[in-house]
C-alpha positions as CSV (number, residue, x, y, z in Angstrom):
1,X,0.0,4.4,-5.1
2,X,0.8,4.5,-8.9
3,X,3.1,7.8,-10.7
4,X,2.4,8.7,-14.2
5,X,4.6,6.5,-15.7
6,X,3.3,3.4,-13.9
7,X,5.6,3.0,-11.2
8,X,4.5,2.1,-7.8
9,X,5.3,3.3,-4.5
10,X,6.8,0.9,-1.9
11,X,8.6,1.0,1.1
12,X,11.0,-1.6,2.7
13,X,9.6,-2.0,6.2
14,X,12.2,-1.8,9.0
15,X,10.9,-4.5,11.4
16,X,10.8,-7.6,9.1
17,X,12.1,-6.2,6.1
18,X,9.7,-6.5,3.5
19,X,8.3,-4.4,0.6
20,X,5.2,-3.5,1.1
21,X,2.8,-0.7,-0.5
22,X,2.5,2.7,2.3
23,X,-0.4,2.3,4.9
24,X,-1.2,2.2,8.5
25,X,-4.0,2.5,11.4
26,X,-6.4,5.2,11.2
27,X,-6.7,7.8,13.8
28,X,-10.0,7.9,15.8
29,X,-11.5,10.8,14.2
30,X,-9.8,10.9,10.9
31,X,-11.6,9.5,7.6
32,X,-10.4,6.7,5.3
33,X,-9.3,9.1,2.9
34,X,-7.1,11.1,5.0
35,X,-6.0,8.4,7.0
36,X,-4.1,7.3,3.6
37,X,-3.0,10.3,2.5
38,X,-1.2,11.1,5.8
39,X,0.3,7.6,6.2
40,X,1.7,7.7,2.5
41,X,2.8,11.4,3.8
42,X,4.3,9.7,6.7
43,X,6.1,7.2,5.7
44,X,7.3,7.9,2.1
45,X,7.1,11.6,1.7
46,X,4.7,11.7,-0.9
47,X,1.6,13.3,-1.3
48,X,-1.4,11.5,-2.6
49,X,-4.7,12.4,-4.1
50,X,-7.3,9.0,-3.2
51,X,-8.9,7.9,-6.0
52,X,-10.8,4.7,-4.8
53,X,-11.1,1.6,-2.6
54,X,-9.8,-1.2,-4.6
55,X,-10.0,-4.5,-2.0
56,X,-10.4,-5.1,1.1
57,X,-8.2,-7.7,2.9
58,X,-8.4,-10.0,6.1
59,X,-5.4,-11.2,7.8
60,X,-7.1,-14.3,9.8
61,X,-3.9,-15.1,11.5
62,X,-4.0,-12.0,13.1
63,X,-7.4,-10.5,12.6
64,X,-6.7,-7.1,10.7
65,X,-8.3,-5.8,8.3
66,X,-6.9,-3.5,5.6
67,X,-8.7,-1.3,3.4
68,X,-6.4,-0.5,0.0
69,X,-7.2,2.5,-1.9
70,X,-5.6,3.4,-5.2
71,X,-4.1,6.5,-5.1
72,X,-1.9,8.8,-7.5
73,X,0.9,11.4,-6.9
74,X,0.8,14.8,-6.8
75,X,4.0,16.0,-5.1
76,X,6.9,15.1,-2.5
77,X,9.8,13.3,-2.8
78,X,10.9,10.1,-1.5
79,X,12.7,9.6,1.9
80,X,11.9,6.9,4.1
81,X,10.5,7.5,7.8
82,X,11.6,5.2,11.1
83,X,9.4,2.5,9.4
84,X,10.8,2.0,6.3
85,X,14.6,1.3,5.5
86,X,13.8,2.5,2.1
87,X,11.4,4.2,-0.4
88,X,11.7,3.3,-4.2
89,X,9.2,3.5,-7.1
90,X,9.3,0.3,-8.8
91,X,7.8,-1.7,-11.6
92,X,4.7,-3.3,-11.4
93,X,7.1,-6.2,-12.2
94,X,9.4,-5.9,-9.4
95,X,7.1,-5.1,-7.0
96,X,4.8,-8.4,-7.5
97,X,7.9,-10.4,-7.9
98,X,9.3,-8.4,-4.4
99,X,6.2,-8.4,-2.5
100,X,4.8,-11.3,-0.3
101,X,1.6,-12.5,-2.4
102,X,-1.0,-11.3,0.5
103,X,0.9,-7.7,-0.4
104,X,1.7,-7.9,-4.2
105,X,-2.4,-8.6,-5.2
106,X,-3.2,-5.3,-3.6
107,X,-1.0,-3.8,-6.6
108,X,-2.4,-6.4,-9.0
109,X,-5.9,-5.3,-7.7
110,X,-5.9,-1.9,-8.0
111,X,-5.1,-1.8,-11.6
112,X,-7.4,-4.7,-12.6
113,X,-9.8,-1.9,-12.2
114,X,-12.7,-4.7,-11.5
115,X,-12.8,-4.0,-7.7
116,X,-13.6,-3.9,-5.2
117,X,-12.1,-7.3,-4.3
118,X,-12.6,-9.1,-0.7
119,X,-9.5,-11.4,-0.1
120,X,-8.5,-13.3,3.2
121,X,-4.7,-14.4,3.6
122,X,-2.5,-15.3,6.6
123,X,0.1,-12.4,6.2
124,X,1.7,-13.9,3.5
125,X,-0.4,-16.1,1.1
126,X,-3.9,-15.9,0.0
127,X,-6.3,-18.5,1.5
């Protein structure tokens, strides 16, 4: 989730405290698409237009797979929902230096502009 001037949209999660980029489960019926634009909605307060999948990433502690999309703002402001003690935009900088590597490459990714990417980590590093 990127602004105009290159900032990027992160929340700090509320159960373990990390910064992470927006996202959660899909509803049954609901498209990818959607699905991230109501979850950014959700939990930031910010609404997205979805431009493209940009990785797709395995947790193989835990078995999830996430499916990151690069997406731009078009409205909102910031406030952070029951699952985020905060919403901030930050640097591309600070997020990869504030962001667990398995979380920060999803940022790194999505501007590379080379993806799709396929990565596998265990919630915190790549493997």
């Amino acid at each position: 989730m990127f602004r105009d001037d290159g900032r990027v949209l992160a929340i700090q999660r509320s159960d373990d405290g990390r910064w992470v980029p927006p996202g959660g489960v899909l509803e049954l019926s609901e498209r990818p698409a959607d699905g991230v634009a109501r979850e950014v909605l959700e939990e930031a307060g910010i609404h997205v237009k979805v431009d493209q999948l940009t990785g797709v990433y395995k947790n193989m502690a835990r078995g999830i797979v996430t499916l990151a999309f690069r997406c731009f703002a078009t409205g909102g402001d910031t406030h952070p929902a029951s699952e985020a003690r905060q919403v901030s935009w930050l640097t591309v900088d600070e997020a990869t230096r504030d962001m667990v590597e398995a979380r920060a490459v999803r940022i790194t990714d999505a501007l590379s502009g080379d993806g799709p990417f396929v990565r596998v980590h265990d919630g915190t590093r790549l493997l």
